[in-house]
C-alpha positions as CSV (number, residue, x, y, z in Angstrom):
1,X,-15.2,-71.3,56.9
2,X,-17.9,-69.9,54.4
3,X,-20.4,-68.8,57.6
4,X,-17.3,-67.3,58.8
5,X,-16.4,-65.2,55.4
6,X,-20.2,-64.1,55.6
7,X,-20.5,-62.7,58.7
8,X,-17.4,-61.3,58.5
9,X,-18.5,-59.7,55.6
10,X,-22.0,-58.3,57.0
11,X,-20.3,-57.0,59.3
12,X,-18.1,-54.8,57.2
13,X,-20.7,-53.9,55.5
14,X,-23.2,-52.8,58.6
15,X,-19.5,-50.6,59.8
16,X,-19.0,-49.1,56.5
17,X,-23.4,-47.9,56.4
18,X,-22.7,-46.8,60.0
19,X,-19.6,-45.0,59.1
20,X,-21.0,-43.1,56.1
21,X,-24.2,-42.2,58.1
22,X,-22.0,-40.4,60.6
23,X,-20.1,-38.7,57.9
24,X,-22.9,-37.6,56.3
25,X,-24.9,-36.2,58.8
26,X,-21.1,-34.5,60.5
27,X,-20.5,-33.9,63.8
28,X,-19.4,-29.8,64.9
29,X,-17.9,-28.7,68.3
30,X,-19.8,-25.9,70.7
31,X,-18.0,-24.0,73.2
32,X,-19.7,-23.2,76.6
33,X,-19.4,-20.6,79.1
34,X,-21.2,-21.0,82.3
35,X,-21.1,-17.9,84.4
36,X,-21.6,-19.3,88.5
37,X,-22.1,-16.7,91.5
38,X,-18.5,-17.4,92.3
39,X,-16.9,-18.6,89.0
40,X,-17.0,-19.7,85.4
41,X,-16.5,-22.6,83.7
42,X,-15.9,-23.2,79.7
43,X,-15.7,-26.5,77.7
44,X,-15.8,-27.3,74.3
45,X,-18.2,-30.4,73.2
46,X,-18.6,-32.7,70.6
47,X,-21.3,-33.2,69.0
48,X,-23.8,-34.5,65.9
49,X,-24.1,-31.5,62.7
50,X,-28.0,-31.4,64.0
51,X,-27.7,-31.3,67.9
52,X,-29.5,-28.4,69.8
53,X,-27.8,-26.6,72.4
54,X,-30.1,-29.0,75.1
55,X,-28.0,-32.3,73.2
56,X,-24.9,-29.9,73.5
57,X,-25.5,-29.6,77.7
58,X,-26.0,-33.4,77.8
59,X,-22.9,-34.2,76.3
60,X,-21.1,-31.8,78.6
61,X,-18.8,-33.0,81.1
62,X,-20.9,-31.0,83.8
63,X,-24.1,-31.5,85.0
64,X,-27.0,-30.4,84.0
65,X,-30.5,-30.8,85.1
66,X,-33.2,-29.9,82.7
67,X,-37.2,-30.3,83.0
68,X,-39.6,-31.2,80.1
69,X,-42.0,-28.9,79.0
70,X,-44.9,-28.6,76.3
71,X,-42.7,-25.9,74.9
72,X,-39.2,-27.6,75.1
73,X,-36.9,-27.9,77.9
74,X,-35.9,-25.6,80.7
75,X,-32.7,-25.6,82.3
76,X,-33.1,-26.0,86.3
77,X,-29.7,-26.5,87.4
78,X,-26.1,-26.9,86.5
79,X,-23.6,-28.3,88.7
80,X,-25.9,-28.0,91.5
81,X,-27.1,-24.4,91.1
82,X,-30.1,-23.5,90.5
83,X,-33.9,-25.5,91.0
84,X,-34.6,-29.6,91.1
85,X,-35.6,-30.8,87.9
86,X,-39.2,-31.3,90.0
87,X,-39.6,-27.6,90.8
88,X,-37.4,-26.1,87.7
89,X,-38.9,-22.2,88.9
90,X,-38.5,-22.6,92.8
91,X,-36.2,-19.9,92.9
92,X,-38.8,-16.5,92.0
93,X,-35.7,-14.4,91.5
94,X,-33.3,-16.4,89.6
95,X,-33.1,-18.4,85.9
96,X,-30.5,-19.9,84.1
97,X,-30.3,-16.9,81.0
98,X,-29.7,-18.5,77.9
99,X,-27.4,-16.3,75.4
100,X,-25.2,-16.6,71.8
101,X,-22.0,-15.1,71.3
102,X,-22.5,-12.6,68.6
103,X,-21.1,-13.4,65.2
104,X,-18.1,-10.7,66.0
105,X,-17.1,-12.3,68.8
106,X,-17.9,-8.9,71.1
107,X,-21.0,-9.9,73.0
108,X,-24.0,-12.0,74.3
109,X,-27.1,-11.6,72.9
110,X,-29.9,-12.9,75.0
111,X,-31.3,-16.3,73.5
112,X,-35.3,-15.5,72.2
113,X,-35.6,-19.7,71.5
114,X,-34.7,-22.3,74.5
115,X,-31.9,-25.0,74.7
116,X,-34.2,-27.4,72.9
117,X,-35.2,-25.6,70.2
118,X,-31.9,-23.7,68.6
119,X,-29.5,-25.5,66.6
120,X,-25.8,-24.1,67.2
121,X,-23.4,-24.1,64.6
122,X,-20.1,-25.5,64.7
123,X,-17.8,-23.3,66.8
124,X,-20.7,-21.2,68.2
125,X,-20.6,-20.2,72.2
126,X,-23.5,-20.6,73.5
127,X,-23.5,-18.6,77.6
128,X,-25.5,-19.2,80.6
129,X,-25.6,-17.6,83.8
130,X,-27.2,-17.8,87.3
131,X,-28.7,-14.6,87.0
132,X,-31.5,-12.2,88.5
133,X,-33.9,-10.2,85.9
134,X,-34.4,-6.5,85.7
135,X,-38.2,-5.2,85.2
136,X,-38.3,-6.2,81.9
137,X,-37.5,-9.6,82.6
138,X,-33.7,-9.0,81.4
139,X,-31.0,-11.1,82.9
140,X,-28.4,-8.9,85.2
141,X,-26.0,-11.1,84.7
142,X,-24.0,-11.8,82.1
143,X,-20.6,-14.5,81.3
144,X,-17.5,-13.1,80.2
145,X,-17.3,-12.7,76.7
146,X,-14.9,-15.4,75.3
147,X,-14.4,-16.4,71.6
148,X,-14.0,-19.8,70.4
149,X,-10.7,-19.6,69.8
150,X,-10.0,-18.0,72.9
151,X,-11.6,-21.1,74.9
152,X,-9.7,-23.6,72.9
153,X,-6.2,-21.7,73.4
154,X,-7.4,-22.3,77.4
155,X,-8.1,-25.3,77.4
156,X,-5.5,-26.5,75.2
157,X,-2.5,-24.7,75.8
158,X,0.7,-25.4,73.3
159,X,3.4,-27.5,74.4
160,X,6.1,-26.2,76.3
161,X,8.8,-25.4,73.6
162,X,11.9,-28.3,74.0
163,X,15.5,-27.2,72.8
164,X,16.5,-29.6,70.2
165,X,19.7,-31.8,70.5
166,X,21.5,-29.7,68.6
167,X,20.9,-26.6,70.4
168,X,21.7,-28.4,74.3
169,X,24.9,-29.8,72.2
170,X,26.2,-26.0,71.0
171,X,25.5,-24.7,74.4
172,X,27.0,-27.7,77.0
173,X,29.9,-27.1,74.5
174,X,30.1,-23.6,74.3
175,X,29.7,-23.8,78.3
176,X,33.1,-26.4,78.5
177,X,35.0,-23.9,76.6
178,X,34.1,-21.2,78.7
179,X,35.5,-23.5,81.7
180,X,38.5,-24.4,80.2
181,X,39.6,-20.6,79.2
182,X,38.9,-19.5,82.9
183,X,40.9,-22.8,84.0
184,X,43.7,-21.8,81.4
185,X,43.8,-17.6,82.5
186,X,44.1,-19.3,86.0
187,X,47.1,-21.2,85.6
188,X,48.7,-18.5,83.2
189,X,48.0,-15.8,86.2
């Protein structure tokens, strides 16, 4: 019984050290916005106060291929478009642009840091597109410009408003007097 009442009590203390650590160090949501030739997806993930945007794409519920490189990671493909992780820069003409949704809300800027190296704060957007480069090395293409809020309200709609008891009770009423004044006007006539 006493081997019992000690491990029992290790563990609850090793939960509560684990808990605490976690609450200190926070955790913080990022939206994405992935801009593909022929659509765009957005999701909002969870994860730790200190997670870079690269932590942010592994927790994602898409996939995403990135290479290591002395300098950080690069990102070769998401869902299936773009390079193999092998040969992250096959593709001469096209890059996964990297970009943060201004503090307005209004536009992308282009990232100067990669995914590995910029720490996101909670409720940032961090962008991506499949995109071609100008002659200045300048993505051409760009995601739509979505705030967080305006990814949340997507993805989780409100409810559908239900009428409460009360209200389906004054109507179905209101509804059986209607009937029997018709039936009434009919029999009078």
């Amino acid at each position: 019984m006493r081997k019992r009442l000690v491990l029992l009590s290790t563990v609850l203390v090793l939960l509560l050290i684990a808990t605490t650590a976690f609450a200190q160090g926070g955790e913080k949501r990022v939206a994405l916005v992935i801009q593909f030739p022929d659509r765009t997806y957005t999701e909002i993930v969870r994860v730790s106060a200190d997670a870079t945007t690269a932590d942010v794409l592994e927790a994602a519920q898409i996939p995403v291929g990135m290479a290591d490189f002395s300098w950080g990671k690069a990102v070769c493909n998401i869902d299936g478009v773009g390079n193999p992780v092998d040969d992250c820069f096959a593709d001469p003409e096209h890059f996964w642009a990297y970009f943060h949704l201004n503090a307005a809300g209004t536009a992308w800027e282009v990232s100067q840091v990669g995914v590995s190296n910029y720490v996101p704060a909670d409720r940032a957007v961090e962008g991506f597109a499949w995109s071609g480069f100008d002659a200045n090395y300048n993505p051409t293409t760009y995601p739509p410009v979505k705030t967080f809020d305006e990814i949340e309200a997507e993805l989780n709609p409100p409810p559908a408003e239900i009428p409460e008891p009360t209200t389906i009770l004054l109507l179905g009423s209101g509804l059986a007097g209607l009937a029997a004044y018709a039936r009434r006007r009919r029999q009078q006539a």
